[in-house]
N, C-alpha and C positions, 0 to 999 in steps of 0.2 A: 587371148590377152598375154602380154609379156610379164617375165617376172618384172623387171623393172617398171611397168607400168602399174601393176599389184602394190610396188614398195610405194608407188607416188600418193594414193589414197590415204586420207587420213581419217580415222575417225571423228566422229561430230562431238563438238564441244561441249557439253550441255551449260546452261546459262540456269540462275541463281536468282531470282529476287522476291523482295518482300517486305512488308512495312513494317516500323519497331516506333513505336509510337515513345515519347517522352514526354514524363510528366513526374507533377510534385506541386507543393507549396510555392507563392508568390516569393521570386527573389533566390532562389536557390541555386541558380545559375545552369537554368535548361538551354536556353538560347544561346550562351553562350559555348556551351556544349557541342551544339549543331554546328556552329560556326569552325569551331576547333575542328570538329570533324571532317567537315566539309573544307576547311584550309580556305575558307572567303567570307563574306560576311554575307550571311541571307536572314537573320531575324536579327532586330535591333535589339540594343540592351541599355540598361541604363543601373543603376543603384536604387532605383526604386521598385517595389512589387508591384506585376499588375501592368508591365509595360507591354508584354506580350497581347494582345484582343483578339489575333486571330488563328486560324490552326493554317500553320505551314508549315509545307510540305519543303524539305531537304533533299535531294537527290544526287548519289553517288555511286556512279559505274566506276568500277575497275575489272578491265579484262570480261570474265564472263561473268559476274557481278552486278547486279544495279539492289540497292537498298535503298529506301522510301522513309526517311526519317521524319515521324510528326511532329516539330513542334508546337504546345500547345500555354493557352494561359494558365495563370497559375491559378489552381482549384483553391479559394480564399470560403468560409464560414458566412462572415458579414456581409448578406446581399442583399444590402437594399433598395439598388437603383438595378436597371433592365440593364443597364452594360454590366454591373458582377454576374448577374441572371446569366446572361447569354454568353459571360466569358465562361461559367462555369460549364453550361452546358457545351460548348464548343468544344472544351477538355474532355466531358465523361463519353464523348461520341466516339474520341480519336481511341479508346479501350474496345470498341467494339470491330471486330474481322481482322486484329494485327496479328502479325506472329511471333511477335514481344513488345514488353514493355518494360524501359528504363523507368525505374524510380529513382527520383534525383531528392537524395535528404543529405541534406548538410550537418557534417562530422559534429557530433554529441549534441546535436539540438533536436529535440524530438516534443513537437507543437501539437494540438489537438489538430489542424489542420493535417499536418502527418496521418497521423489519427486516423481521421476521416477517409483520406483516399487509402491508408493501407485497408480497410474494411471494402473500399472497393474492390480493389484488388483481389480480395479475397473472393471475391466473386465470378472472376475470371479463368478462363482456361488458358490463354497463352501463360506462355513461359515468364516470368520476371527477373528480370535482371536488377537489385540495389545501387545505384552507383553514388557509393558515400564520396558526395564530396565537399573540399576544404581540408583535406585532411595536410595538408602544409601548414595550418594555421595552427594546427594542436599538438603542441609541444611532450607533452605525458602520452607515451605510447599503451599503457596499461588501458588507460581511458579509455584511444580509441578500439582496442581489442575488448573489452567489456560492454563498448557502446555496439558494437558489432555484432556480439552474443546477443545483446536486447534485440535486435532488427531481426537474428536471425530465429527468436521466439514468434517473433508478432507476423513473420511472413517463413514458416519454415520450409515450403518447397525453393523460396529465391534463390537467388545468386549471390553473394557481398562481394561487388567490387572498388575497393577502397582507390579513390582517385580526386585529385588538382587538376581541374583545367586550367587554370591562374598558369598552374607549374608544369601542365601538357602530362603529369605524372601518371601512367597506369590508362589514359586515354584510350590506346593503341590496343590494348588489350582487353577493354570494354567494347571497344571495335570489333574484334575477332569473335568474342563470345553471340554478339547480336548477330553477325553474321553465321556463325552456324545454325540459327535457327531460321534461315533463309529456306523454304521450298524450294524445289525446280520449277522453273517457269520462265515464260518469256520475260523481256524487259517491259515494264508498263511505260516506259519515258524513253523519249529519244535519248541516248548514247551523250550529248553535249550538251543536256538539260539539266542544271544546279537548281530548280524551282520551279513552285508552281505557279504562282501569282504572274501577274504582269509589270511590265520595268513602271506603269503607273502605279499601282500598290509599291512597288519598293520605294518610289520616290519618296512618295508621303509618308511609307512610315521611317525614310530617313529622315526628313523634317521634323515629324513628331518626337523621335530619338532626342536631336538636338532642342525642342522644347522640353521635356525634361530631364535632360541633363543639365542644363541651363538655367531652366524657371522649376528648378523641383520642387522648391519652398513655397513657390509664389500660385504656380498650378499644376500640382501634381496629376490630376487627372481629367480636367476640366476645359481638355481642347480632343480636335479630330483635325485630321488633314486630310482635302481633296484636291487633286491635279486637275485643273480644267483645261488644259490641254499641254499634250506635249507631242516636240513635235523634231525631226531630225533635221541639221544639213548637212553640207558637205563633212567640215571640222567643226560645230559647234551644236548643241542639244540643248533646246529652247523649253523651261518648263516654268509654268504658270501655275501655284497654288495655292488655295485658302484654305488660311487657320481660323476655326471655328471654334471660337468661346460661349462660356454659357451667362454672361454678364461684359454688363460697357466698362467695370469697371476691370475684369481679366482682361481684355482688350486693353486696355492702357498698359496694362504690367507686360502684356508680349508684346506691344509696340516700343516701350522704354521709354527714355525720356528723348527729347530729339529724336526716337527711332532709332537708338544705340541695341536696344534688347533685339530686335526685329533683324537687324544689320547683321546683329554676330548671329542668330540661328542659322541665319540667309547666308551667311560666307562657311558657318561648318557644314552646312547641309551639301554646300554646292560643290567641297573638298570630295567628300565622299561620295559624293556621284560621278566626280570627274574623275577617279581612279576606276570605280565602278565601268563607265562607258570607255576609259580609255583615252579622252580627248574632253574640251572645254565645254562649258555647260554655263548658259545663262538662266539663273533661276529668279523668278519672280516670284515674291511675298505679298499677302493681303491677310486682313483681319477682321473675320463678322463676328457678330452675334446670334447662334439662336441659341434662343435661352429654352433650357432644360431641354436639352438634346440626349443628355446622360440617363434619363429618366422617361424618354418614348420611346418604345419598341417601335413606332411605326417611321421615328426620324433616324434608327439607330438603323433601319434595316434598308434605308434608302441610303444612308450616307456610308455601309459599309457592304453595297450590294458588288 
């Protein structure tokens, strides 16, 4: 062999990945977290707790890099109906085989639901990472460095990292910490894969987005959305879905009056899918009822199979 055929080998790269699972209390801005991270939009949000129901998965390769971010719903106390049931459990699953976990508690608020999962937590072997955030909104710096000491009593092997997603603040660097507790291993996701769901799950829960953002007052939790079909052409993405209420008389409030309410969820929903895809998007709305869908495990588990 020649030298210069010697110099042309290169050593093997080795490659990086691993799940970091995220979680916290209803409303504390985990999904929007994922989204920040990810630099696109893969779990919706809204201003209300509780918008998250199912555990998605976030995916981001850089280089020899792939990290598996879960977001999850938010772990809430009051469960009385089979959808808290199962949001909850959907949450304490994503704790089990990660190789961290973001705790997402927002600056100087500390809830019994906190509470609760930090005791989970405790129970854990992966690594945790605190990711205090809102800290843009707290004016008294003293606070937050005393609220800091409290967090770092109640979980003392974590991490405190003080950060604003609102403000992109300390983000970056919450980033780099999760990634160092990456194993070596193959990539689990192809290289150009941001998710795991299908473009018909993101559909509907962009729909449902735009229902409570919209009808927050009127039904906060008291719809689901199904794609019944969607379908490609050349320049245009054809999608058909129903919004399922749990009364005739929610169904009037997401129809509006003349069909005003129904219009505008159907014109934001169809914004953010047509950037999503890239090109134009015909989206079709409808309105049923089955009543107490929130409260059957056996309607909940066919309408979010």
């Amino acid at each position: 062999m020649k030298t210069s055929d010697a110099l042309d080998i290169q050593p093997e790269v080795p490659t990086f990945c691993g799940f970091v699972a995220i979680i916290g209390r209803p409303n504390v801005g985990k999904s929007s977290l994922l989204n920040v991270i990810l630099k696109k939009k893969i779990s919706i949000t809204s201003f209300k707790p509780q918008t998250t129901r199912h555990q998605i998965l976030g995916i981001k390769t850089n280089d020899n890099v792939q990290t598996v971010y879960v977001d999850t719903p938010g772990i809430h106390l009051h469960v009385k109906k089979a959808l808290n049931r199962q949001m909850n459990k959907v949450a304490e699953q994503a704790l089990i085989d990660v190789d961290a976990v973001v705790f997402v508690v927002e600056a100087l608020q500390w809830t019994q639901e906190d509470a609760f999962i930090c005791k989970k937590l405790q129970q854990i072997t992966s690594p945790v990472i605190i990711a205090l955030n809102k800290i843009d909104l707290v004016k008294e710096k003293e606070q937050l460095l005393a609220f800091m000491g409290k967090l770092a009593k109640e979980l003392p092997s974590a991490q405190v990292v003080p950060i604003s997603v609102r403000k992109r603040i300390q983000v970056a660097e919450l980033e780099k910490i999760c990634l160092s507790h990456l194993p070596q291993s193959v990539f689990y996701f192809p290289e150009d894969q941001s998710m795991n769901h299908s473009e018909q799950f993101y559909a509907a829960e962009i729909v449902r987005e735009k229902i409570m953002r919209l009808l927050a007052k009127e039904i906060p939790y008291a719809c689901s959305v199904q794609i019944e079909t969607l379908t490609h052409e050349d320049n245009i993405v054809h999608v058909n879905a129903l919004i399922w209420v749990e009364r005739e008389g929610q169904k009037r409030v997401v129809i509006g009056e003349k069909g005003t309410k129904l219009k505008a969820i159907g014109i934001s929903a169809r914004e953010d899918l047509e950037r999503f895809y890239g090109k134009k998007v015909c989206l079709k709305l409808w309105v049923k009822v089955k009543e107490g869908w929130s409260d059957n495990l056996q309607v909940l588990q066919s309408m979010y199979a």
